[in-house]
C-alpha positions as CSV (number, residue, x, y, z in Angstrom):
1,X,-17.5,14.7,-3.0
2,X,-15.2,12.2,-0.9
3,X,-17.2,8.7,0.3
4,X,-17.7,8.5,3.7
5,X,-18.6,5.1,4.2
6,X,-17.4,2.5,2.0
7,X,-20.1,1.2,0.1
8,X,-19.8,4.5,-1.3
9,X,-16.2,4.4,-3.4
10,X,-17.2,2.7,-6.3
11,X,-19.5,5.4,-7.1
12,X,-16.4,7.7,-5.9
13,X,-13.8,6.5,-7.9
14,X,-16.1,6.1,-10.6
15,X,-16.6,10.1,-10.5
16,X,-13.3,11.1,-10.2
17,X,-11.8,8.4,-12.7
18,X,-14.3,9.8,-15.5
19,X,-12.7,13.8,-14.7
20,X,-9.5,12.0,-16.2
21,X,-7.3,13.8,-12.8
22,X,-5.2,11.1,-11.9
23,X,-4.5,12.8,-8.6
24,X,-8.0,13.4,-8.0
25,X,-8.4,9.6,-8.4
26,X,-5.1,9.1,-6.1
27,X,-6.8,11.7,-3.1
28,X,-9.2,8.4,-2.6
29,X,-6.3,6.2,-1.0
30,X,-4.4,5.8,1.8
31,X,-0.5,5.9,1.0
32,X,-0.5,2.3,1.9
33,X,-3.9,1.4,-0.2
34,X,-3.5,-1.6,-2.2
35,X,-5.2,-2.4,-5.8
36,X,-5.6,-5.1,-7.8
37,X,-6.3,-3.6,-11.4
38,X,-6.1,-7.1,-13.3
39,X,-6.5,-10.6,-12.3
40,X,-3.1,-11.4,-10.5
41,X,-1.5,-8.2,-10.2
42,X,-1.1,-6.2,-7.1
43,X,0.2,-3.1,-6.5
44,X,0.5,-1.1,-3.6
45,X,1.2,2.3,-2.3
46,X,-0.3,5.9,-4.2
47,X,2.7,5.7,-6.5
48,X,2.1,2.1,-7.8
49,X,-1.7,3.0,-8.0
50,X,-1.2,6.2,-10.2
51,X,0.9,4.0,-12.7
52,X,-1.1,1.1,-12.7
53,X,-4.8,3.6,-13.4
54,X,-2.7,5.8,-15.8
55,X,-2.7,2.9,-18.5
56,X,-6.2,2.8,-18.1
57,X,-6.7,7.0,-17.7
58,X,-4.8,6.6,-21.2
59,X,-7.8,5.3,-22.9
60,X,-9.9,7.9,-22.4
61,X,-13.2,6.4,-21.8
62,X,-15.8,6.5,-19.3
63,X,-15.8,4.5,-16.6
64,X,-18.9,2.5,-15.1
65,X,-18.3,0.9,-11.5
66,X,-20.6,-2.0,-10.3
67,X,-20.2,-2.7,-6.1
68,X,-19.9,-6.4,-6.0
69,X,-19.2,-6.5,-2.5
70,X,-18.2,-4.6,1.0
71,X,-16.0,-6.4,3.9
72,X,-15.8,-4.2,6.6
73,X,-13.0,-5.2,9.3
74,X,-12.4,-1.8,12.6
75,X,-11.3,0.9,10.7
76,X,-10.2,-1.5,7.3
77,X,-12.5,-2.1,4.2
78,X,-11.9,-4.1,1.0
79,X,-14.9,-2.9,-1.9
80,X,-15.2,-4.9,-4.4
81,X,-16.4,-4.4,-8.0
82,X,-16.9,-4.9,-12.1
83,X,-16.7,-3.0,-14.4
């Protein structure tokens, strides 16, 4: 079920990261989306995503998302979370 608002994606991503489908993860973001999966690192674009989430995919444990916080800018949102 895709999010329709975004205080909604952490629980999202958090289903469709635990299915283990990297491109049903990648279906959440826009082509332009940016990440930051560890402190300091920034990637950017669908491709960048996929490769940065595989290494984590790889490990094949569940995933547990906790929505920290929601900034909310026209048609722009930055969700942040733990986990």
């Amino acid at each position: 079920m895709p999010a329709t608002q975004p205080e909604e994606m952490p629980a999202t991503f958090e289903q469709a990261f635990n299915t283990g489908d990297i491109n049903q993860i990648l279906e959440l973001y826009e082509s332009d989306a940016v990440l930051v999966p560890e402190p300091g690192q920034v990637v950017q674009g669908t491709s960048a995503i996929g490769e940065a989430l595989s290494g984590f995919l790889a490990l094949k444990l569940p995933i547990h998302l906790e929505r920290k916080r929601v900034l909310v800018m026209g048609d722009v949102a930055l969700v942040s979370s733990t986990w």
